[in-house]
MOPAC internal coordinates of N, CA, C and O (Angstrom, degrees):
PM7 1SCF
backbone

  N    0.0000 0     0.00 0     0.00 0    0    0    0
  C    1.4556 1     0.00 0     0.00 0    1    0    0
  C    1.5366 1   109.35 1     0.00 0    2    1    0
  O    1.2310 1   119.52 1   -54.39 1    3    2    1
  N    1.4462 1   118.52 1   125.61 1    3    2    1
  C    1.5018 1   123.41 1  -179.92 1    5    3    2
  C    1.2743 1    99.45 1   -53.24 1    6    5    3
  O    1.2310 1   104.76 1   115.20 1    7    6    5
  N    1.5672 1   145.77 1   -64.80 1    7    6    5
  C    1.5114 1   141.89 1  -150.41 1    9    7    6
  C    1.9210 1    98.61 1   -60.23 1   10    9    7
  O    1.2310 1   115.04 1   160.18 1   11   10    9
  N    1.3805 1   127.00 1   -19.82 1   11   10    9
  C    1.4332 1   109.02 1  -179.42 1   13   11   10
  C    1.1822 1   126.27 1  -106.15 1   14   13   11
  O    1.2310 1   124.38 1  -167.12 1   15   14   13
  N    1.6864 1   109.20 1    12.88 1   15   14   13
  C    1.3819 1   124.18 1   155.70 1   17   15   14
  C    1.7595 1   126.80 1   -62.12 1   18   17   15
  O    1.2310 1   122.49 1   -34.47 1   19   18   17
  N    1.1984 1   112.84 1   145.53 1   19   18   17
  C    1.4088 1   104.64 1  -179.18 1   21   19   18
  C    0.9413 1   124.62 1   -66.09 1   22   21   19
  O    1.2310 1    98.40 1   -20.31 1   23   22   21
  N    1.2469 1   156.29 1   159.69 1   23   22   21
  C    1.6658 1   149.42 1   157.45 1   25   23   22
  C    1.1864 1    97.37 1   -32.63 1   26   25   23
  O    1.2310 1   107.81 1   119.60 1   27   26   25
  N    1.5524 1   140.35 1   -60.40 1   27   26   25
  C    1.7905 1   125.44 1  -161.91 1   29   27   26
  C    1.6621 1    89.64 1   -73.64 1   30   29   27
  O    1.2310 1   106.85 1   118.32 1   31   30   29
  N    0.9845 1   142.08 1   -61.68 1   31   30   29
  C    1.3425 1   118.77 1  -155.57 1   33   31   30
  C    1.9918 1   120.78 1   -73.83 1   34   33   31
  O    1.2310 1   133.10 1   178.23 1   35   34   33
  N    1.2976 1    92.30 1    -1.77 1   35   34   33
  C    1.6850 1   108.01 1   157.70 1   37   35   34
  C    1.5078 1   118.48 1   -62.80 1   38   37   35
  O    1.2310 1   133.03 1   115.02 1   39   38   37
  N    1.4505 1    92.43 1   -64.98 1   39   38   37
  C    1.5780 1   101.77 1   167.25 1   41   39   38
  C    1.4885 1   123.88 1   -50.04 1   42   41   39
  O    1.2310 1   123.91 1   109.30 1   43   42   41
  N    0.9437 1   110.10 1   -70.70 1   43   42   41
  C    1.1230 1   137.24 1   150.70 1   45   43   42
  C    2.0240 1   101.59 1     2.61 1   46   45   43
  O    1.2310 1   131.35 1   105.20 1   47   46   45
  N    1.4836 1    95.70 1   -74.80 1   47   46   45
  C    1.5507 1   104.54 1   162.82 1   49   47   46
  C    1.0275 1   156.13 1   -35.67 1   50   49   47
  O    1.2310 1   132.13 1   144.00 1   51   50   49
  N    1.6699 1    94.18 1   -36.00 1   51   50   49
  C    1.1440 1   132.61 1  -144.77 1   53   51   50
  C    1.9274 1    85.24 1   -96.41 1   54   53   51
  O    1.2310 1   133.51 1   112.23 1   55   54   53
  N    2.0300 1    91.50 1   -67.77 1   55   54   53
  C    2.0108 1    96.57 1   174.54 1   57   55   54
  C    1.8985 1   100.28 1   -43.42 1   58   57   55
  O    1.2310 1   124.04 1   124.08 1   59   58   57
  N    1.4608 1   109.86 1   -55.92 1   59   58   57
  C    1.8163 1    89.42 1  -167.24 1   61   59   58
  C    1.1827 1   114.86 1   -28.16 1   62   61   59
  O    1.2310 1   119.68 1   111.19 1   63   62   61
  N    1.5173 1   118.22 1   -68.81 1   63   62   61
  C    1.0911 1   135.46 1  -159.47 1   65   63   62
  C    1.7420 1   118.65 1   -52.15 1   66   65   63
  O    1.2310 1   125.80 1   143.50 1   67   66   65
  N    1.5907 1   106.46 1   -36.50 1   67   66   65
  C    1.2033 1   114.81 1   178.35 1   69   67   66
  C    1.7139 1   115.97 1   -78.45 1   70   69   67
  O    1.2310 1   132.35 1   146.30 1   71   70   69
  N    1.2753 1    93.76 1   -33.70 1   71   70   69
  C    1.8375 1    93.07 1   165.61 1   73   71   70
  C    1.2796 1   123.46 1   -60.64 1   74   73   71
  O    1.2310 1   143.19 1  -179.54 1   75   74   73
  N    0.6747 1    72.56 1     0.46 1   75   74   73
  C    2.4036 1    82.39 1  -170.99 1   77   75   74
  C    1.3276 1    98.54 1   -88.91 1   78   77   75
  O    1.2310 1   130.50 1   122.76 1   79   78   77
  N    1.7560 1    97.35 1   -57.24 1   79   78   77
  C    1.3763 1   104.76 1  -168.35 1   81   79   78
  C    1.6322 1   119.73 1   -58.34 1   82   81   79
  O    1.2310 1   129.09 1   146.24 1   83   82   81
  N    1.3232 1   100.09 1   -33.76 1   83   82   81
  C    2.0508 1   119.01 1  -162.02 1   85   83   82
  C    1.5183 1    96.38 1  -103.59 1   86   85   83
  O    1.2310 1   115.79 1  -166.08 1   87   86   85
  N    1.3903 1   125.59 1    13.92 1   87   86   85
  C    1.4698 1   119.56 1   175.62 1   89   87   86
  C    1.7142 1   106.78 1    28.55 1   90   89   87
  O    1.2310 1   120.79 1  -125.68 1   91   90   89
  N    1.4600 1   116.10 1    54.32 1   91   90   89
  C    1.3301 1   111.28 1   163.71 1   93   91   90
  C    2.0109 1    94.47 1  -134.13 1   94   93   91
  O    1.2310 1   129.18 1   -16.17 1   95   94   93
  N    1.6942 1    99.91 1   163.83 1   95   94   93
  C    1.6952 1   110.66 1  -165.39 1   97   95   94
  C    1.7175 1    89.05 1  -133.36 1   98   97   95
  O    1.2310 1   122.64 1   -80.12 1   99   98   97
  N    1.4071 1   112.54 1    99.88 1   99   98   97
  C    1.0518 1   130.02 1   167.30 1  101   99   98
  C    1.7853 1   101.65 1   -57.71 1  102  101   99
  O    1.2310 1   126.39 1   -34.98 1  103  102  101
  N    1.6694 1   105.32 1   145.02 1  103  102  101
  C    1.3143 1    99.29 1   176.82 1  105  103  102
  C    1.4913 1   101.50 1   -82.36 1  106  105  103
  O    1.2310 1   109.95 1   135.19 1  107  106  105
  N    1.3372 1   136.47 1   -44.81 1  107  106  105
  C    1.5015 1   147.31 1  -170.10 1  109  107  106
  C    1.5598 1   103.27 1  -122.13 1  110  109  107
  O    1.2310 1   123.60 1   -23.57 1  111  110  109
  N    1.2178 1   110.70 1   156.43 1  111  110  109
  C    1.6269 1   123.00 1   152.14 1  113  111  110
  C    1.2066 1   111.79 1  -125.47 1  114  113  111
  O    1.2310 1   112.02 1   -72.66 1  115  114  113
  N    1.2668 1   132.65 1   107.34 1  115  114  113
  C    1.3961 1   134.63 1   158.75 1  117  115  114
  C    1.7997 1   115.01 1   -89.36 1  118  117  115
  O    1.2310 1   135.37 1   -35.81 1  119  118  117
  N    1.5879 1    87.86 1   144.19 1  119  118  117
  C    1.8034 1    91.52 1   173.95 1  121  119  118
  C    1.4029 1    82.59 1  -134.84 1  122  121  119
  O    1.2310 1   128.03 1   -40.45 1  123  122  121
  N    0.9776 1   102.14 1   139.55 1  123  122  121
  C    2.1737 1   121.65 1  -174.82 1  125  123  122
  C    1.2627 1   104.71 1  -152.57 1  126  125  123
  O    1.2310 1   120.39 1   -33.12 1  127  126  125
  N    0.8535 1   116.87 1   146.88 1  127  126  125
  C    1.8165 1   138.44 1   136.90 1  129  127  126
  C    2.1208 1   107.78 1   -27.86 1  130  129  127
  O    1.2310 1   123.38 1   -87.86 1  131  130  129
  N    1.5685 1   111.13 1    92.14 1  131  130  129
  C    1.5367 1   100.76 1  -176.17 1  133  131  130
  C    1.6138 1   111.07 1  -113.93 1  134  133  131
  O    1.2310 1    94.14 1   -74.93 1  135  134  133
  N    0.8340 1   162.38 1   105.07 1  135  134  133
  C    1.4125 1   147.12 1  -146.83 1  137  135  134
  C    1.4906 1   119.82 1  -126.08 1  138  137  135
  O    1.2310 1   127.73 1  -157.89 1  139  138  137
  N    1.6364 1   102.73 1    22.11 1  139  138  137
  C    1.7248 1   116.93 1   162.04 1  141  139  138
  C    1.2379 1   109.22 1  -122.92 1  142  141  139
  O    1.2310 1   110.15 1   155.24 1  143  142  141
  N    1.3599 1   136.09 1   -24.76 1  143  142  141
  C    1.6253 1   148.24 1  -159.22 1  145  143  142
  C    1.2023 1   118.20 1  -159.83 1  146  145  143
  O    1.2310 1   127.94 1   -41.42 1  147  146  145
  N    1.3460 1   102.32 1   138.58 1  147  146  145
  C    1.6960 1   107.93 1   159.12 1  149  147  146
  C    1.5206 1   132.07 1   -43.26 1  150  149  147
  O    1.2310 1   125.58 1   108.47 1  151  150  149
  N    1.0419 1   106.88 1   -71.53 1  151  150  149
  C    1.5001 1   114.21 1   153.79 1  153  151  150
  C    1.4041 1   124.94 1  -130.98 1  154  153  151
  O    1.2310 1   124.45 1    21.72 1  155  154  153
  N    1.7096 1   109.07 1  -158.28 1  155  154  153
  C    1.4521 1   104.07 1   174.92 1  157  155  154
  C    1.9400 1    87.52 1  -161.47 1  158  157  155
  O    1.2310 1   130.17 1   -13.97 1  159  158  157
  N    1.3758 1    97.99 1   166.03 1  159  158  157
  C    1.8048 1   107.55 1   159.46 1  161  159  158
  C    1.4495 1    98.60 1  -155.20 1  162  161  159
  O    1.2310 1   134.58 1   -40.29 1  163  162  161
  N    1.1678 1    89.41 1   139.71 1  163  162  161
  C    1.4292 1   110.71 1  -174.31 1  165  163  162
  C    1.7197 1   105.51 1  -111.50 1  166  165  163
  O    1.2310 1   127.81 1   -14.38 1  167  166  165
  N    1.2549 1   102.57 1   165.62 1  167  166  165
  C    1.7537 1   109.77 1  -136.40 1  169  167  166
  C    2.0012 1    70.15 1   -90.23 1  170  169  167
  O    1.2310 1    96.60 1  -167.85 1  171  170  169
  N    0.9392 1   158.99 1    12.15 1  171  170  169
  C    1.3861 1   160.80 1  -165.80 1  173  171  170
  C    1.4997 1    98.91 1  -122.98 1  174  173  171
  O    1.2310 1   112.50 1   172.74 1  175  174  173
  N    1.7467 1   131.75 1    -7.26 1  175  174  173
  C    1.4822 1   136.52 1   139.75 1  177  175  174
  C    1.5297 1    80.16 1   115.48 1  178  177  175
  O    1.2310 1   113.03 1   175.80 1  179  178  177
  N    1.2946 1   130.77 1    -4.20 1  179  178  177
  C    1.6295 1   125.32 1   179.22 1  181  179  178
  C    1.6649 1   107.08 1   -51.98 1  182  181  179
  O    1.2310 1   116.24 1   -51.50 1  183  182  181
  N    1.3814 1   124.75 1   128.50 1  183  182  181
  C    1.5417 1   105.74 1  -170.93 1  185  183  182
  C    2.3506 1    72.55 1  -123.20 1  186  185  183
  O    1.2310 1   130.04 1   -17.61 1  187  186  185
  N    0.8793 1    98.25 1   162.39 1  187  186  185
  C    1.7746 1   113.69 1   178.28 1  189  187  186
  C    1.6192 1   101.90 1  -142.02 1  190  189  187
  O    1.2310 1   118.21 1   -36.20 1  191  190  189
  N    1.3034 1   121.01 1   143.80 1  191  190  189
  C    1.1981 1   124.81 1   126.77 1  193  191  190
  C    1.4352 1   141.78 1  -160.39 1  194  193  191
  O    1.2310 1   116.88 1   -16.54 1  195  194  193
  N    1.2376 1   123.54 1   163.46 1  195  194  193
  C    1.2317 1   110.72 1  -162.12 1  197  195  194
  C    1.4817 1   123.31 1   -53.72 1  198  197  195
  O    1.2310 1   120.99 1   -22.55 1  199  198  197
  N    1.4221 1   115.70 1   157.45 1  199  198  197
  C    0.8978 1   121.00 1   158.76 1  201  199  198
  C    1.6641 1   159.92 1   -40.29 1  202  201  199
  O    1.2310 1   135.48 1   135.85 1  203  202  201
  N    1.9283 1    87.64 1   -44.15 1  203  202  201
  C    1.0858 1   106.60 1   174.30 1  205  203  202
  C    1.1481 1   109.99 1   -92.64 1  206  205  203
  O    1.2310 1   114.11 1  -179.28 1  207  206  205
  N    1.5274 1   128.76 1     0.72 1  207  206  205
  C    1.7662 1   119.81 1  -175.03 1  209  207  206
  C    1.5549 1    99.08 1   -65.80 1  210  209  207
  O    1.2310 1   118.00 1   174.48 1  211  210  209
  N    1.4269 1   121.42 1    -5.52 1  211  210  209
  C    1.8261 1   122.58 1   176.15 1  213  211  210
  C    1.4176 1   107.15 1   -51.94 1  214  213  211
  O    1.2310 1   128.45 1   135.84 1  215  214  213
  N    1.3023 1   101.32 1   -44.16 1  215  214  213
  C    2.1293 1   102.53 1  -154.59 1  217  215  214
  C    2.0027 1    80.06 1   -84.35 1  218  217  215
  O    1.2310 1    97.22 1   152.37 1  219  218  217
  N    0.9539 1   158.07 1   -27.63 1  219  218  217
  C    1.5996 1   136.86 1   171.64 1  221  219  218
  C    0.9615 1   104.23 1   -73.30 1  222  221  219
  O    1.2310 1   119.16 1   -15.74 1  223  222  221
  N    1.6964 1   119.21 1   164.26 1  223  222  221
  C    1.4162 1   168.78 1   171.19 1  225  223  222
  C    1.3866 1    80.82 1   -27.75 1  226  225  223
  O    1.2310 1   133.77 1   -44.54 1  227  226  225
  N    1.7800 1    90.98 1   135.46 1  227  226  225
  C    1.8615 1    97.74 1   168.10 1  229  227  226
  C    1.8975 1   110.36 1   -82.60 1  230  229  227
  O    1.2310 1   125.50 1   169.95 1  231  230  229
  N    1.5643 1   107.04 1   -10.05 1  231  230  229
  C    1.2557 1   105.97 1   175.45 1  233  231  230
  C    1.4069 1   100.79 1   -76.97 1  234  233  231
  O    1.2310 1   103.79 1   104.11 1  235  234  233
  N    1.2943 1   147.45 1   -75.89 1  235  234  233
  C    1.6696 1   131.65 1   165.96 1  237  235  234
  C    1.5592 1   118.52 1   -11.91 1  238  237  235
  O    1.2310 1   126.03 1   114.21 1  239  238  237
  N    1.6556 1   106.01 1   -65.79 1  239  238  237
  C    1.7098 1    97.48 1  -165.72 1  241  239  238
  C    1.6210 1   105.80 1   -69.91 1  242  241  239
  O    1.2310 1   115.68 1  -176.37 1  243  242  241
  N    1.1452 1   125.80 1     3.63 1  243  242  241
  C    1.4465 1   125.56 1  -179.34 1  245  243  242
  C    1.6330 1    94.05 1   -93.98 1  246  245  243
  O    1.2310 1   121.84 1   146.07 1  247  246  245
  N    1.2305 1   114.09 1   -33.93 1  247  246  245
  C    1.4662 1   111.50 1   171.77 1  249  247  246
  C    1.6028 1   131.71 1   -55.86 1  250  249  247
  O    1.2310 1   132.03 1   136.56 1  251  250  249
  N    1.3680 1    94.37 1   -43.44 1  251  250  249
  C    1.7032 1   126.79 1  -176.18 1  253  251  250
  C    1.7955 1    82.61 1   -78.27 1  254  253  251
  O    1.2310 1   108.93 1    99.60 1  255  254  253
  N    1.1089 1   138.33 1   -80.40 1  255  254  253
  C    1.7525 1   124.33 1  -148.30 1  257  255  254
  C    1.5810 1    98.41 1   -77.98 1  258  257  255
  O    1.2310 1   110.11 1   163.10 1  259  258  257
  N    0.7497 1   136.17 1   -16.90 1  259  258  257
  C    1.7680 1   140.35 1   170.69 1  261  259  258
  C    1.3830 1    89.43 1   -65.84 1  262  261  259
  O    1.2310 1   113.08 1   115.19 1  263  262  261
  N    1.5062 1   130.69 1   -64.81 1  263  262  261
  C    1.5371 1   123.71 1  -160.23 1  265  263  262
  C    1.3621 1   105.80 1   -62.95 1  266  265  263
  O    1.2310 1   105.88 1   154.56 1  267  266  265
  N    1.4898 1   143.81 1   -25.44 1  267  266  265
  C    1.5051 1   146.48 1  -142.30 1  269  267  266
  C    1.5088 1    78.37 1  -128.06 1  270  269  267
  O    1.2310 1   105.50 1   144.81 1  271  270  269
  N    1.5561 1   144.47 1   -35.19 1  271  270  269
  C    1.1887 1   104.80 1  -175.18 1  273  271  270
  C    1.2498 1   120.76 1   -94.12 1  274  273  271
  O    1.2310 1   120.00 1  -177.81 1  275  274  273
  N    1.4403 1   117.60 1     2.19 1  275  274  273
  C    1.5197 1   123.17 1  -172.48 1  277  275  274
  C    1.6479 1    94.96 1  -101.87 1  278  277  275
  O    1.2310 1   113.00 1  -154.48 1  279  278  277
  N    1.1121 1   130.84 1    25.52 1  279  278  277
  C    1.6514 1   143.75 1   177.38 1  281  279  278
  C    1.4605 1    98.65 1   -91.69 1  282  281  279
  O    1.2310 1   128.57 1   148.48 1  283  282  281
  N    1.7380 1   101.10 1   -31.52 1  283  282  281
  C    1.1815 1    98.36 1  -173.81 1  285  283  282
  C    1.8705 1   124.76 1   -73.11 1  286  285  283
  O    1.2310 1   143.25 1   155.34 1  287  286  285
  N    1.3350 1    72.43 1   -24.66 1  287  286  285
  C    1.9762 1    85.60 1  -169.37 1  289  287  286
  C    2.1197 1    95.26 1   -99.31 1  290  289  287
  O    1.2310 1   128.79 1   145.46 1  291  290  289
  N    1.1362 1   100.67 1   -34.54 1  291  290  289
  C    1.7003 1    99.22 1   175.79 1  293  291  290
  C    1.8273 1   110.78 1  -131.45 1  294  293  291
  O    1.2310 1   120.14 1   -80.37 1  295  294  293
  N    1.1559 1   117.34 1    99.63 1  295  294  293
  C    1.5842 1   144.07 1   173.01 1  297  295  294
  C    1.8419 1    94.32 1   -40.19 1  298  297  295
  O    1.2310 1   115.80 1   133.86 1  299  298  297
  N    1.4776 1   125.59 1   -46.14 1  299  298  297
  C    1.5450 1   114.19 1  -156.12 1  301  299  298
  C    1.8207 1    93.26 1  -114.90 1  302  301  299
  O    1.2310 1   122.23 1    -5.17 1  303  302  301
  N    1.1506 1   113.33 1   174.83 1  303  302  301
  C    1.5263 1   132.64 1  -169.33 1  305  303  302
  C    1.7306 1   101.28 1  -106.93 1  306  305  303
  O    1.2310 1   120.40 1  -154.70 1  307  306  305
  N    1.1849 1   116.85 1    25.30 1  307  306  305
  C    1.4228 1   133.71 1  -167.93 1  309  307  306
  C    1.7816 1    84.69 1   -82.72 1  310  309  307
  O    1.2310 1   138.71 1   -10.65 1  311  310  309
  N    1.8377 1    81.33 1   169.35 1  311  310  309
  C    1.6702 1    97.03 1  -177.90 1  313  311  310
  C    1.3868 1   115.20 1   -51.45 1  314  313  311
  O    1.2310 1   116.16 1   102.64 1  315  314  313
  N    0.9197 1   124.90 1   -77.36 1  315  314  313
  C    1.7951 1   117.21 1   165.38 1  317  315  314
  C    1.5172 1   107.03 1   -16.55 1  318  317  315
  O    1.2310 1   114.97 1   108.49 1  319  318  317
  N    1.2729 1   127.15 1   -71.51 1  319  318  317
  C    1.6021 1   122.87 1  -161.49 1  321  319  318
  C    1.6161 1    93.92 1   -55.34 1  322  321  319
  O    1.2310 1   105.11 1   112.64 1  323  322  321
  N    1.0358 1   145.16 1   -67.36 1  323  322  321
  C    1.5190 1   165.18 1  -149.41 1  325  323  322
  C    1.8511 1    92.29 1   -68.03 1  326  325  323
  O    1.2310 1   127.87 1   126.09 1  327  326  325
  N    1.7521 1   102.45 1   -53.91 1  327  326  325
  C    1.8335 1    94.48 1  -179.70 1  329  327  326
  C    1.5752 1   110.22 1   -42.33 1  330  329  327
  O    1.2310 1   130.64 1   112.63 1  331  330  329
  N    1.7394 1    97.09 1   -67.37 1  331  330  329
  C    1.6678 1   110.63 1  -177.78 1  333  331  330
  C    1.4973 1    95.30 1   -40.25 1  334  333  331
  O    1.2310 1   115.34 1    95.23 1  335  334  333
  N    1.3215 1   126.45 1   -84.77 1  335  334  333
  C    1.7606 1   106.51 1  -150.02 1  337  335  334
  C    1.3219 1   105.12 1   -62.10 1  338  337  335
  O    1.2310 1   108.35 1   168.46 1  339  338  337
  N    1.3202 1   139.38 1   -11.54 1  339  338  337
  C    1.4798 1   118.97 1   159.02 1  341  339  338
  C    1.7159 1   119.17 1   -67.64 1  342  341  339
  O    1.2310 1   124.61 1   164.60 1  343  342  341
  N    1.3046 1   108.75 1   -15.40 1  343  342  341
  C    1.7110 1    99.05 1   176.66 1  345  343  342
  C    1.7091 1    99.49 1   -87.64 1  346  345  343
  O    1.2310 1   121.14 1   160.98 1  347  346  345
  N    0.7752 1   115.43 1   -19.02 1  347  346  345
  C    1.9187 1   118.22 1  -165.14 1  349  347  346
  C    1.0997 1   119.41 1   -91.05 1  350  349  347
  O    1.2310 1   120.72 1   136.29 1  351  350  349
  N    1.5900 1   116.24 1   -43.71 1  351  350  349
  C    1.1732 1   139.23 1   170.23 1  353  351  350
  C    1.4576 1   112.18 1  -120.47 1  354  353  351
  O    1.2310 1   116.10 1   -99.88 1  355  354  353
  N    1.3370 1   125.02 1    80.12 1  355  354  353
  C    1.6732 1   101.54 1  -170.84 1  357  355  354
  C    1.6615 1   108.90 1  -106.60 1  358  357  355
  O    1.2310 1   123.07 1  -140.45 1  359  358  357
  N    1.2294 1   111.73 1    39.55 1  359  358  357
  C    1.7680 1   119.47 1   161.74 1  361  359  358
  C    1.3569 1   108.91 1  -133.44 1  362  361  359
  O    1.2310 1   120.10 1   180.00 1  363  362  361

């Protein structure tokens, strides 16, 4: 049953699901304790994110792991990066 999963293995779910979707292979997934940002990916394919992005809107945290996993396929927030999360996420 999804409700007796922990917050990281929600998330957790949440990245599977989106890797499938964004045909990108994160090297790591971290869920931590972050207390400046939602997440981050690092150019080494490390994608992180917080912990608490669990208790918000699954329309936000789909926002937040869409933005860190398409880091993977585009490094800058340039028109391309911004096109993609408008087709993926477009609210």
């Amino acid at each position: 049953m999804v409700d007796s999963l922990t917050p990281a293995a929600r998330l957790r779910r949440r990245v599977d699901a989106w890797t499938v979707r964004l045909r990108v292979a994160p090297r790591v997934v971290r869920i931590q304790r972050m207390t400046k940002k939602w997440g981050s990916c690092s150019t080494a394919g490390t994608v992180s994110l917080a912990i608490d992005l669990d208790e918000h809107d699954p329309g936000f945290q789909d926002f937040v792991i869409v933005h860190e996993l398409l880091h993977l396929k585009v490094p800058t927030h340039g028109r391309l990066f911004r096109a993609l999360m408008s087709v993926h996420v477009p609210n």
